[in-house]
C-alpha positions in Angstrom: 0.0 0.0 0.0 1.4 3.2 -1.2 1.2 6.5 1.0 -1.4 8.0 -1.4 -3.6 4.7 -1.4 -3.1 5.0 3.1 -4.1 9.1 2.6 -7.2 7.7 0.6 -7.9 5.2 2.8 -8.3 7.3 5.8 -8.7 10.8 4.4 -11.7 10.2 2.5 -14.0 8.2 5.3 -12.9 11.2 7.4 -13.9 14.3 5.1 -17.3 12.4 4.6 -17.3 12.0 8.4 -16.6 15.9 8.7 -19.2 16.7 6.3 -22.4 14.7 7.3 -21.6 16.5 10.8 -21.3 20.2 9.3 -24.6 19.0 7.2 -26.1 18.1 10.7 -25.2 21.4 12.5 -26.5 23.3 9.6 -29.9 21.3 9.7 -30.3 21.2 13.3 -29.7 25.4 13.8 -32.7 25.5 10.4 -34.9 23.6 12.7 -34.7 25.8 15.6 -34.6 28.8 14.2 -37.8 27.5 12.3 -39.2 26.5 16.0 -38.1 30.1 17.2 -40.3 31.6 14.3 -43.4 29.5 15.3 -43.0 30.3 18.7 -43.0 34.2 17.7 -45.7 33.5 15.6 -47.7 32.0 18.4 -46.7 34.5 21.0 -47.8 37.0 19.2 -51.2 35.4 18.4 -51.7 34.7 21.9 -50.6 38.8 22.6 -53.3 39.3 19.9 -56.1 37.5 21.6 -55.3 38.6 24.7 -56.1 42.0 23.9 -59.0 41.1 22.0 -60.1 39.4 25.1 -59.5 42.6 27.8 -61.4 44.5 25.2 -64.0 42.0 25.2 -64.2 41.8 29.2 -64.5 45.5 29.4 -67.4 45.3 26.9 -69.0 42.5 28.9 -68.2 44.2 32.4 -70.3 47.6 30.9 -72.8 45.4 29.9 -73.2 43.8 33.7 -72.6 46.9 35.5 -76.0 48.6 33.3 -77.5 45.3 34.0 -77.1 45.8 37.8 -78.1 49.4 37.7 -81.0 48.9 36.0 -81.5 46.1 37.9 -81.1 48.1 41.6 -83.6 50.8 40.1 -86.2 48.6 39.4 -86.0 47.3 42.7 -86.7 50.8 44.4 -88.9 51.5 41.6 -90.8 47.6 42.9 -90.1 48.8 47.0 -92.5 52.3 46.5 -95.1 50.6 44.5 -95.2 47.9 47.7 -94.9 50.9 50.0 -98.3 52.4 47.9 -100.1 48.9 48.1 -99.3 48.1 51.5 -101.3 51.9 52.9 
């Protein structure tokens, strides 16, 4: 075996070696970085929503509190017409 025919011999099984694990780190950072962009995406959906639901629960918490006032002045409104009936 010739020195060339050893260099082969070991050289090339190691560049190949070397590559598949530069192809490997190269794949593996595309996956997370694709991971970090979905979990921006979501975090910002979720940011999204959330503010669509305070709006919502300030819209729903008018609502009650009108409910309860209109609520409280029919009750006075019911207490006099008992005071009336009960003379």
């Amino acid at each position: 075996m010739t020195n060339v025919q050893l260099y082969f011999a070991i050289g090339i099984p190691t560049f190949t070696v070397l590559v598949s694990l530069v192809i490997g780190i190269y794949q593996l950072n595309h996956v997370v970085n694709q991971m970090n962009l979905r979990f921006t995406s979501l975090e910002n959906r979720m940011n999204s929503l959330e503010s669509w639901l305070d709006s919502r629960m300030a819209v729903i918490e008018a609502d009650i509190k009108t409910i309860v006032r209109i609520f409280g002045d029919l009750d006075v409104r019911l207490a006099r017409l008992e005071e009336r009936t009960a003379r």
